[in-house]
N, CA, C, O and CB atoms as a CASP TS submission, in Angstrom:
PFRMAT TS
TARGET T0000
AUTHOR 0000-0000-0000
METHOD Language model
MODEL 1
PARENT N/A
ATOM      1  N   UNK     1    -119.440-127.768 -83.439  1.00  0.00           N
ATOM      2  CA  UNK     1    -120.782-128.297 -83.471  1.00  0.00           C
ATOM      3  C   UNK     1    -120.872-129.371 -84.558  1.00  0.00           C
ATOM      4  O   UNK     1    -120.373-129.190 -85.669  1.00  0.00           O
ATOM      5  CB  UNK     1    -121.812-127.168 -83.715  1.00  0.00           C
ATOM      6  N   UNK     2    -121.417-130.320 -84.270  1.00  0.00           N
ATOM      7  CA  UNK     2    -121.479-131.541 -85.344  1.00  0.00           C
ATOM      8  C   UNK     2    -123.015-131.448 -86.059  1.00  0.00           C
ATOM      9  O   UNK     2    -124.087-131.118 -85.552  1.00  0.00           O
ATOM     10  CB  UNK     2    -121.250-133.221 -84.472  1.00  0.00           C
ATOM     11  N   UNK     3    -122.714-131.837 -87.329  1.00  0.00           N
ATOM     12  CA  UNK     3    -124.121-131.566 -87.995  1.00  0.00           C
ATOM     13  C   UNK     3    -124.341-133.014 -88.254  1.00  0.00           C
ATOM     14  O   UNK     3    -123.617-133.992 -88.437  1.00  0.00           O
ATOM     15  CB  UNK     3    -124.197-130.503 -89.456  1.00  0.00           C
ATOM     16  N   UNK     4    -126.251-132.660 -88.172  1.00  0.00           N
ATOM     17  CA  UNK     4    -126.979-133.561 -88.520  1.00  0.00           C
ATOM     18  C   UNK     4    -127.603-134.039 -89.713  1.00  0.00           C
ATOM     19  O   UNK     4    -128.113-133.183 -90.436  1.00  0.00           O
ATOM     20  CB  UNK     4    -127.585-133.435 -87.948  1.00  0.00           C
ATOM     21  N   UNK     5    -127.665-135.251 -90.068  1.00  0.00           N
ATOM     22  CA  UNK     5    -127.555-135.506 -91.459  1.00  0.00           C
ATOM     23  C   UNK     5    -128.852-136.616 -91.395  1.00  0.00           C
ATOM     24  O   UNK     5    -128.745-137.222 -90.329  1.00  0.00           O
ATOM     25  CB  UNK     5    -125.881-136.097 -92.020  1.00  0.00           C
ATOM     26  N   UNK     6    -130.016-137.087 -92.149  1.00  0.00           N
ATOM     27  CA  UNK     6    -130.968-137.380 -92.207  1.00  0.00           C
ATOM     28  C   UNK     6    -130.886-138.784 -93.753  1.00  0.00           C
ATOM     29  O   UNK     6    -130.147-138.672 -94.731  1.00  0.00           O
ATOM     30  CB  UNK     6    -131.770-135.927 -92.197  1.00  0.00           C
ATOM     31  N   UNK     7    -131.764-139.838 -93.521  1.00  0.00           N
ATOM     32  CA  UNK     7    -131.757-140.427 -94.763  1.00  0.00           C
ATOM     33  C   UNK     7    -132.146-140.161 -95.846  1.00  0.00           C
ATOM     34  O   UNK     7    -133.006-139.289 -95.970  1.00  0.00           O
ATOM     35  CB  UNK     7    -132.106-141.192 -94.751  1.00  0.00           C
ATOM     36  N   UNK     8    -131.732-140.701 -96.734  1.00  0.00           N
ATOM     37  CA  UNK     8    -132.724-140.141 -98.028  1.00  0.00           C
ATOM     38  C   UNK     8    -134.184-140.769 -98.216  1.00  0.00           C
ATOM     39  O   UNK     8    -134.909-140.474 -99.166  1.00  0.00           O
ATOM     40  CB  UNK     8    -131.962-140.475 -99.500  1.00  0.00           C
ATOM     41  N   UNK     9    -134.413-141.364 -97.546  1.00  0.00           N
ATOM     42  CA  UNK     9    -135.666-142.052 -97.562  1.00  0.00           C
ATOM     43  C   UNK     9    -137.039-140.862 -96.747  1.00  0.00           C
ATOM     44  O   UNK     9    -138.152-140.437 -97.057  1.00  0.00           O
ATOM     45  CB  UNK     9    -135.320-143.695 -96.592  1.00  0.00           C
ATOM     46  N   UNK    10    -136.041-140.733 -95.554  1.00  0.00           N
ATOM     47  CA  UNK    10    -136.796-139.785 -94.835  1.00  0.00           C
ATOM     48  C   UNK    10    -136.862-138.231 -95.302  1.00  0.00           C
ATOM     49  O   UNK    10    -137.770-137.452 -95.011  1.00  0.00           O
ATOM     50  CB  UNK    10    -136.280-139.854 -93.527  1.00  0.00           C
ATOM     51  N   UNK    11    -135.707-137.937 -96.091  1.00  0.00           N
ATOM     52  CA  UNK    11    -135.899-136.818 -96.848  1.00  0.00           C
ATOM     53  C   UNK    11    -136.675-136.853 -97.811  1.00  0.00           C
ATOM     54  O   UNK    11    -137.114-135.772 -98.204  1.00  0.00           O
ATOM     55  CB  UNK    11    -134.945-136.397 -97.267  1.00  0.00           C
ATOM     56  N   UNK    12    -137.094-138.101 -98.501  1.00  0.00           N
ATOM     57  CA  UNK    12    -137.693-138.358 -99.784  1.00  0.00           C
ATOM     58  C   UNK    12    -139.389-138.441 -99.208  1.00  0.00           C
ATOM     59  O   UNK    12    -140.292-138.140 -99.989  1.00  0.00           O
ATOM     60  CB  UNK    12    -136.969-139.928-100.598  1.00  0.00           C
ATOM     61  N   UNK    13    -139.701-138.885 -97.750  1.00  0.00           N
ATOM     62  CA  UNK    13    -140.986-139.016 -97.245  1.00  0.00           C
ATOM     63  C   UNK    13    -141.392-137.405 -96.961  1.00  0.00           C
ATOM     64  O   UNK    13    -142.542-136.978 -97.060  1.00  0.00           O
ATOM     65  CB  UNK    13    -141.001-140.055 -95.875  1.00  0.00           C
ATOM     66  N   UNK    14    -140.349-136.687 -96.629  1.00  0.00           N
ATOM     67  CA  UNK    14    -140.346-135.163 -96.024  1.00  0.00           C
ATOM     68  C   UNK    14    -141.269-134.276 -97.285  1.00  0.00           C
ATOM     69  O   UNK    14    -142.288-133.592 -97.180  1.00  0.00           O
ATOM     70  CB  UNK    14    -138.413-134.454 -95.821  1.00  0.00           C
ATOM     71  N   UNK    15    -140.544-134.575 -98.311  1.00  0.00           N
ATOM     72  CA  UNK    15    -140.469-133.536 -99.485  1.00  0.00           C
ATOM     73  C   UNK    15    -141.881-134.577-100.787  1.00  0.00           C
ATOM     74  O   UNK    15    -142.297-134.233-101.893  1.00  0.00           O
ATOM     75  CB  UNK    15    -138.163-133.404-100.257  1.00  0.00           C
ATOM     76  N   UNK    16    -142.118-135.504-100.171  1.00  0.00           N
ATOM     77  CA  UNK    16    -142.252-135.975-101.090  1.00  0.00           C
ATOM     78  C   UNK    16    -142.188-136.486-102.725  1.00  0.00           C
ATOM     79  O   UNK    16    -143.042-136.582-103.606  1.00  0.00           O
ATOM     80  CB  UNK    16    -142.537-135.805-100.786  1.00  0.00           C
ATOM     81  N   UNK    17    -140.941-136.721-102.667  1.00  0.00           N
ATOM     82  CA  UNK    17    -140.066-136.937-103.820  1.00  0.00           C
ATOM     83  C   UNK    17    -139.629-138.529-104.348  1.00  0.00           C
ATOM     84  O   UNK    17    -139.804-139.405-103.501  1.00  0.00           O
ATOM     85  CB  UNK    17    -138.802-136.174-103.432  1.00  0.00           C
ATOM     86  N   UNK    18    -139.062-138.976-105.715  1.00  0.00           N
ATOM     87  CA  UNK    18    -138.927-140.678-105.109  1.00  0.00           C
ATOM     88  C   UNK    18    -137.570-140.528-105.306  1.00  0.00           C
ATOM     89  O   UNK    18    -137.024-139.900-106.213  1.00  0.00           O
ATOM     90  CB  UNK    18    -139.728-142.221-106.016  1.00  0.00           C
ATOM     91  N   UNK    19    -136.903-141.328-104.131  1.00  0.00           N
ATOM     92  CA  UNK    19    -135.931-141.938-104.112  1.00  0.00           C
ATOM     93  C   UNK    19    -134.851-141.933-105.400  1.00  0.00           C
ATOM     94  O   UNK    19    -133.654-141.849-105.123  1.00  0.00           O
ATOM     95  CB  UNK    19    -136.420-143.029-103.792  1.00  0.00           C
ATOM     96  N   UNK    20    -135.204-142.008-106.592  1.00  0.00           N
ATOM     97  CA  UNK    20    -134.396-142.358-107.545  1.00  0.00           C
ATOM     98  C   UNK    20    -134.404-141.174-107.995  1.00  0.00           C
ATOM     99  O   UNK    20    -133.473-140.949-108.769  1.00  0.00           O
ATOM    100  CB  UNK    20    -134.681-143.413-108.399  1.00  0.00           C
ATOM    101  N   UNK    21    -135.408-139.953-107.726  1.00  0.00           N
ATOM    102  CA  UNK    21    -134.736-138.739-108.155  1.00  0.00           C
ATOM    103  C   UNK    21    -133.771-138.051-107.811  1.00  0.00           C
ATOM    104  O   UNK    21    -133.050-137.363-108.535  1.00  0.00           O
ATOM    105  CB  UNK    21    -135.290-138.046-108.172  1.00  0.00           C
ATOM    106  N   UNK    22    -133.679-138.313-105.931  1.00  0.00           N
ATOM    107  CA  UNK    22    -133.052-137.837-105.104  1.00  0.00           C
ATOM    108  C   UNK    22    -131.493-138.375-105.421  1.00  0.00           C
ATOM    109  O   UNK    22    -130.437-137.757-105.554  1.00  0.00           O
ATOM    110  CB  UNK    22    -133.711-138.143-103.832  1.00  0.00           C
ATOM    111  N   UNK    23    -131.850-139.926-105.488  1.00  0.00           N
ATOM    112  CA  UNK    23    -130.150-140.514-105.656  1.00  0.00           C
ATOM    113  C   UNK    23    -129.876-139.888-107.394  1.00  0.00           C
ATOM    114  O   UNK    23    -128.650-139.969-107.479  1.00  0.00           O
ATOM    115  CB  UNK    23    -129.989-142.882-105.526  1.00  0.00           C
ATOM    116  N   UNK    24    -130.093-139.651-107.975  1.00  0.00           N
ATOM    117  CA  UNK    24    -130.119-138.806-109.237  1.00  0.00           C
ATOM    118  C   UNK    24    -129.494-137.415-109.421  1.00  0.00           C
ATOM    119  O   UNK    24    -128.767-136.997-110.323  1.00  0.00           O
ATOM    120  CB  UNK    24    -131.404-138.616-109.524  1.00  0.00           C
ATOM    121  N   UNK    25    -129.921-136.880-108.442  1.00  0.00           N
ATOM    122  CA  UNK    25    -129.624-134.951-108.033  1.00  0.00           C
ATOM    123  C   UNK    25    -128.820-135.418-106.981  1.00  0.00           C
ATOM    124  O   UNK    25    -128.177-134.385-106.792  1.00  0.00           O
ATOM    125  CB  UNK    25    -131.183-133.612-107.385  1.00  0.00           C
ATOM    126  N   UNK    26    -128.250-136.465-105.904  1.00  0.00           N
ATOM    127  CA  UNK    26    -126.634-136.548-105.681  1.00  0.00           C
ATOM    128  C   UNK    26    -125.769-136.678-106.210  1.00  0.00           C
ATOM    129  O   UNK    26    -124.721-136.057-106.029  1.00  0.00           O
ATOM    130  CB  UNK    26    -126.227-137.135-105.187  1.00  0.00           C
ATOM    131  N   UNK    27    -126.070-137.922-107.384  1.00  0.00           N
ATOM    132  CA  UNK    27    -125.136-138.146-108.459  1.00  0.00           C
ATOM    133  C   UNK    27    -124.640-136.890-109.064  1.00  0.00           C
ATOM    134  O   UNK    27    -123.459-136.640-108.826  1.00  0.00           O
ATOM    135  CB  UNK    27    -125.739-138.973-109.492  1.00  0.00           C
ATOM    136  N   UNK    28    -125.172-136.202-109.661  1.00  0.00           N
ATOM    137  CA  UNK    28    -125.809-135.123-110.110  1.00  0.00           C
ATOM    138  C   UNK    28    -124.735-133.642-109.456  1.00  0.00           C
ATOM    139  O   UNK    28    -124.506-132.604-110.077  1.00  0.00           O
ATOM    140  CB  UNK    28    -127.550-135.273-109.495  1.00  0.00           C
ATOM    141  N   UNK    29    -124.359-133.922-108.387  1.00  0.00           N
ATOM    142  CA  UNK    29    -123.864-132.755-107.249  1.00  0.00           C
ATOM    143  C   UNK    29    -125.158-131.486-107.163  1.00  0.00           C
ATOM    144  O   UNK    29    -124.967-130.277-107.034  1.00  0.00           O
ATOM    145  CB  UNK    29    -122.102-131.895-107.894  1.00  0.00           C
ATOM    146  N   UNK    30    -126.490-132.204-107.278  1.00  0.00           N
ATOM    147  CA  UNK    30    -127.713-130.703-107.107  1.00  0.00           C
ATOM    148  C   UNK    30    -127.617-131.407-105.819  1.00  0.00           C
ATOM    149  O   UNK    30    -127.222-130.346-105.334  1.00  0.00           O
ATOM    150  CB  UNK    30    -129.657-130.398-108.123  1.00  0.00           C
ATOM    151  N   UNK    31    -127.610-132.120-104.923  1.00  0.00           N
ATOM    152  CA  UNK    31    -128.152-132.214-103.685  1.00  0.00           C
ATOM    153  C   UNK    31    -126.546-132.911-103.056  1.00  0.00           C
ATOM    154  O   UNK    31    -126.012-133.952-103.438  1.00  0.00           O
ATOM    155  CB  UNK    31    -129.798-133.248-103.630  1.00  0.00           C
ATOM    156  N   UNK    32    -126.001-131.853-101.898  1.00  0.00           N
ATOM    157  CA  UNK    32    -124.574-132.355-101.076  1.00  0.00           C
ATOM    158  C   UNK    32    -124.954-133.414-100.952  1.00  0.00           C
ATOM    159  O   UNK    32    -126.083-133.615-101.399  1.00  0.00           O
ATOM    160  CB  UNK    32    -124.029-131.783 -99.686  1.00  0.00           C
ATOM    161  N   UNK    33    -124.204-134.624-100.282  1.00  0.00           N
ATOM    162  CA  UNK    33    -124.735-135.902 -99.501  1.00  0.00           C
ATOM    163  C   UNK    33    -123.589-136.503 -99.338  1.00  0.00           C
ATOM    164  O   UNK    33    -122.869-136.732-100.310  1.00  0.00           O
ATOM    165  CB  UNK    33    -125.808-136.874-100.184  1.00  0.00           C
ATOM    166  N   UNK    34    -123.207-136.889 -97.949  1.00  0.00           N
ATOM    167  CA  UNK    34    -122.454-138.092 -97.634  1.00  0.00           C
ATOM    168  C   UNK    34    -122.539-139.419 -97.838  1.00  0.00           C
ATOM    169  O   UNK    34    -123.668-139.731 -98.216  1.00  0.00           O
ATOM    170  CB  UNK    34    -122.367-138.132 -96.703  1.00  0.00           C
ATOM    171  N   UNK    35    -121.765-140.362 -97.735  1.00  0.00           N
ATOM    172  CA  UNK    35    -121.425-141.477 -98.117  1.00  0.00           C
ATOM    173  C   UNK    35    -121.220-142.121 -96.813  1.00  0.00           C
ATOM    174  O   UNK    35    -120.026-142.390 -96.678  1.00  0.00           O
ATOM    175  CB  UNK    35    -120.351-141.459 -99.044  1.00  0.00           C
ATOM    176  N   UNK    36    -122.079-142.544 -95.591  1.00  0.00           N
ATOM    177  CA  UNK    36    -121.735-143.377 -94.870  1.00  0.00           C
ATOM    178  C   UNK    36    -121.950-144.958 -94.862  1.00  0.00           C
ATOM    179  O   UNK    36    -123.005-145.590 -94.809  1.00  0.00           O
ATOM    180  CB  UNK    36    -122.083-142.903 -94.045  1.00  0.00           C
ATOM    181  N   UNK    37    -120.456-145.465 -94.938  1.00  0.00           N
ATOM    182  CA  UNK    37    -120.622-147.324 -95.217  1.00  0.00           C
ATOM    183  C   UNK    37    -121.251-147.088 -96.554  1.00  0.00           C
ATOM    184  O   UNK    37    -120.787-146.473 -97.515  1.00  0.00           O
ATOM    185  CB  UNK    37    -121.862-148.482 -93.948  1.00  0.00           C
ATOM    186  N   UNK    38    -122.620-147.814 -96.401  1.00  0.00           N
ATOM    187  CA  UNK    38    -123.109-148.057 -97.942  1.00  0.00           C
ATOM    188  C   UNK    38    -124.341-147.095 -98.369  1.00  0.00           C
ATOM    189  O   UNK    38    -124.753-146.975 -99.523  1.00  0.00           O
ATOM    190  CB  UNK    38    -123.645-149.700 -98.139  1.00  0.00           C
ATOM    191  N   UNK    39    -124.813-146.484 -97.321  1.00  0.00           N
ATOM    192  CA  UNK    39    -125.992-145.307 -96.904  1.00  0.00           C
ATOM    193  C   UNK    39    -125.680-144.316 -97.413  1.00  0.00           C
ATOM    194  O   UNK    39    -124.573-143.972 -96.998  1.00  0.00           O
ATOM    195  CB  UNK    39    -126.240-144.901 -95.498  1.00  0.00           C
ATOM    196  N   UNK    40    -126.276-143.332 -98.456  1.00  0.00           N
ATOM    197  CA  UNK    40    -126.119-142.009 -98.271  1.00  0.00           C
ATOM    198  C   UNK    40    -126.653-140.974 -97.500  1.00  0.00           C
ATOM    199  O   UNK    40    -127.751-140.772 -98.020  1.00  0.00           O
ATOM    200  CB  UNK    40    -126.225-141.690 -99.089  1.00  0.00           C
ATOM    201  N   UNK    41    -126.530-140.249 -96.626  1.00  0.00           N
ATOM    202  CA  UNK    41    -127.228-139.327 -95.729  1.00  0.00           C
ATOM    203  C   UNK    41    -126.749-137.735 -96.356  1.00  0.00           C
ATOM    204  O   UNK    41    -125.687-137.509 -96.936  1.00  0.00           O
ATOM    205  CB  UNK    41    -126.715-139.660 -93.975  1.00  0.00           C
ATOM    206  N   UNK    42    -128.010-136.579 -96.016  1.00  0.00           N
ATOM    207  CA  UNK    42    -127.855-135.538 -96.620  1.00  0.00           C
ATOM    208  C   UNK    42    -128.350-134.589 -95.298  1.00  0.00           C
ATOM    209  O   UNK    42    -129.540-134.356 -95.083  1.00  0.00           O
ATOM    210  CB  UNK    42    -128.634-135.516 -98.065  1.00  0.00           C
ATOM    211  N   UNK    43    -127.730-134.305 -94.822  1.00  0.00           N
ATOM    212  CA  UNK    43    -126.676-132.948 -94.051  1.00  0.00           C
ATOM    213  C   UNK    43    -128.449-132.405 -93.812  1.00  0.00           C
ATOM    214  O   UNK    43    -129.072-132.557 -94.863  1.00  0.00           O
ATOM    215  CB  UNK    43    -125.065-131.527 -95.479  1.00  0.00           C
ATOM    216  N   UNK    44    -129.098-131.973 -92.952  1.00  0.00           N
ATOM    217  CA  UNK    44    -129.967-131.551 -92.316  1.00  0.00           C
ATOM    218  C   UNK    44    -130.244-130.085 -92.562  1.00  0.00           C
ATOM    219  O   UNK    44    -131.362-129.585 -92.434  1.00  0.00           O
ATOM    220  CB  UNK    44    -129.708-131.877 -91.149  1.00  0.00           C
ATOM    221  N   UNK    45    -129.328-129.533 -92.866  1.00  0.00           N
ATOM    222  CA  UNK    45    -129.185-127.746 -93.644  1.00  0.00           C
ATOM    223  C   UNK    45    -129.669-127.794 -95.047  1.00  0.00           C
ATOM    224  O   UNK    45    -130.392-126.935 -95.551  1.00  0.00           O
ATOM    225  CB  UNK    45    -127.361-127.040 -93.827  1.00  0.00           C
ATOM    226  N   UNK    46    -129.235-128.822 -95.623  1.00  0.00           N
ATOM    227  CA  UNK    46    -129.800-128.827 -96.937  1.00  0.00           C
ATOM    228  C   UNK    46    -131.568-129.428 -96.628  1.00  0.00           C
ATOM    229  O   UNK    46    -132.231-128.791 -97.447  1.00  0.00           O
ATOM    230  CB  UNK    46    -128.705-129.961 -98.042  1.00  0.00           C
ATOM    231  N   UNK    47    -132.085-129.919 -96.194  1.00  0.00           N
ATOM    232  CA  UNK    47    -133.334-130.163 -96.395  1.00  0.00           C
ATOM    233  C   UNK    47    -134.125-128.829 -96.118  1.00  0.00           C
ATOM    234  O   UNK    47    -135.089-128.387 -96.743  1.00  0.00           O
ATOM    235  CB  UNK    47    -133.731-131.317 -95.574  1.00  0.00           C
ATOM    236  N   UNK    48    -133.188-128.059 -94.534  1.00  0.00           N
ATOM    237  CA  UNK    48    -134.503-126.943 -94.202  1.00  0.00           C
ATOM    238  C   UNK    48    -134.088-126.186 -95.437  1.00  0.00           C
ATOM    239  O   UNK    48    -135.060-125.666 -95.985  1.00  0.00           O
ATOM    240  CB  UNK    48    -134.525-125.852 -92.494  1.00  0.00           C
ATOM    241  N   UNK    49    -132.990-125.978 -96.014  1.00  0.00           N
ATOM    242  CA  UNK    49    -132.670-124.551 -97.323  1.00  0.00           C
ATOM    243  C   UNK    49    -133.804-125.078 -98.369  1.00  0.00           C
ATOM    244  O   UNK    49    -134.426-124.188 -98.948  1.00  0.00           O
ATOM    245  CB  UNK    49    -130.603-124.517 -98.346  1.00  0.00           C
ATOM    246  N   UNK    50    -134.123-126.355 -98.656  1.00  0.00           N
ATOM    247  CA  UNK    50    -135.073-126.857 -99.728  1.00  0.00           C
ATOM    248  C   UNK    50    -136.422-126.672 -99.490  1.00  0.00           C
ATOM    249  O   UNK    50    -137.298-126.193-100.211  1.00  0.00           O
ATOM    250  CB  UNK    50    -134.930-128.217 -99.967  1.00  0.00           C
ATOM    251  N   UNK    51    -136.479-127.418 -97.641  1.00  0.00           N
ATOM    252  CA  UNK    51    -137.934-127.068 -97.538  1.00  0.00           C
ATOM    253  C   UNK    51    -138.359-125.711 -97.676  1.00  0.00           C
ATOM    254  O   UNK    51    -139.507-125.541 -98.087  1.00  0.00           O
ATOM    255  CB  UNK    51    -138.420-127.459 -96.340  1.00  0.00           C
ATOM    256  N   UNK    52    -137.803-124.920 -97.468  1.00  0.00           N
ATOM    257  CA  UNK    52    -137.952-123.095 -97.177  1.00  0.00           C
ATOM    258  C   UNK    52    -138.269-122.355 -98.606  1.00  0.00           C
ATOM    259  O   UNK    52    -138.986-121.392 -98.876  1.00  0.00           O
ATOM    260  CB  UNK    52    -136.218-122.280 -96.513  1.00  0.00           C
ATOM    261  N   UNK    53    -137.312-123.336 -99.537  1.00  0.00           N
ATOM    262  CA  UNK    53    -137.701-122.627-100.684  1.00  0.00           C
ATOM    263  C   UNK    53    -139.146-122.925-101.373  1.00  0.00           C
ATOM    264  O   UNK    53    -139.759-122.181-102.138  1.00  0.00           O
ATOM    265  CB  UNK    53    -136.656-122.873-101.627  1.00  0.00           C
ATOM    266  N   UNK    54    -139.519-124.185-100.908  1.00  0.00           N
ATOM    267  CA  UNK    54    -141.092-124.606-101.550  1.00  0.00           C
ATOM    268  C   UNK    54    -141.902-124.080-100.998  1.00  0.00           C
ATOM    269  O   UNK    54    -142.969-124.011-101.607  1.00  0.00           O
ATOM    270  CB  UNK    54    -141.608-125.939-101.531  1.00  0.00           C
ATOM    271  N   UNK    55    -141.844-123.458 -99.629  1.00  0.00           N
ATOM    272  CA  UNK    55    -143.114-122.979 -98.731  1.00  0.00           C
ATOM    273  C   UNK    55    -143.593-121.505 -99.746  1.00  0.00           C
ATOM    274  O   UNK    55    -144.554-120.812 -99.412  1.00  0.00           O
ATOM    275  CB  UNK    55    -142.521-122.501 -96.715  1.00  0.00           C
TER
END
């Protein structure tokens, strides 16, 4: 099964968070995230494990 991976922009609109925190907590290794081309994208498991914990 191939997983789905989301932008950080759209994760950052999701959670409402900014951008430079997010690229911060990748740097960081608090948040997994791939490296596609010049984009980072973050794995779709990690947003619902995050969203789940704020509800």
């Amino acid at each position: 099964m191939e997983e789905s991976y989301m932008t950080v922009r759209t994760f950052c609109d999701r959670l409402q968070v900014s951008q430079s925190t997010v690229y911060r907590m990748i740097k960081s290794g608090m948040i997994p995230a791939v490296k596609f081309g010049r984009y980072w994208k973050i794995p779709l498991r990690v947003f619902e494990q995050i969203a789940a914990r704020r509800l």
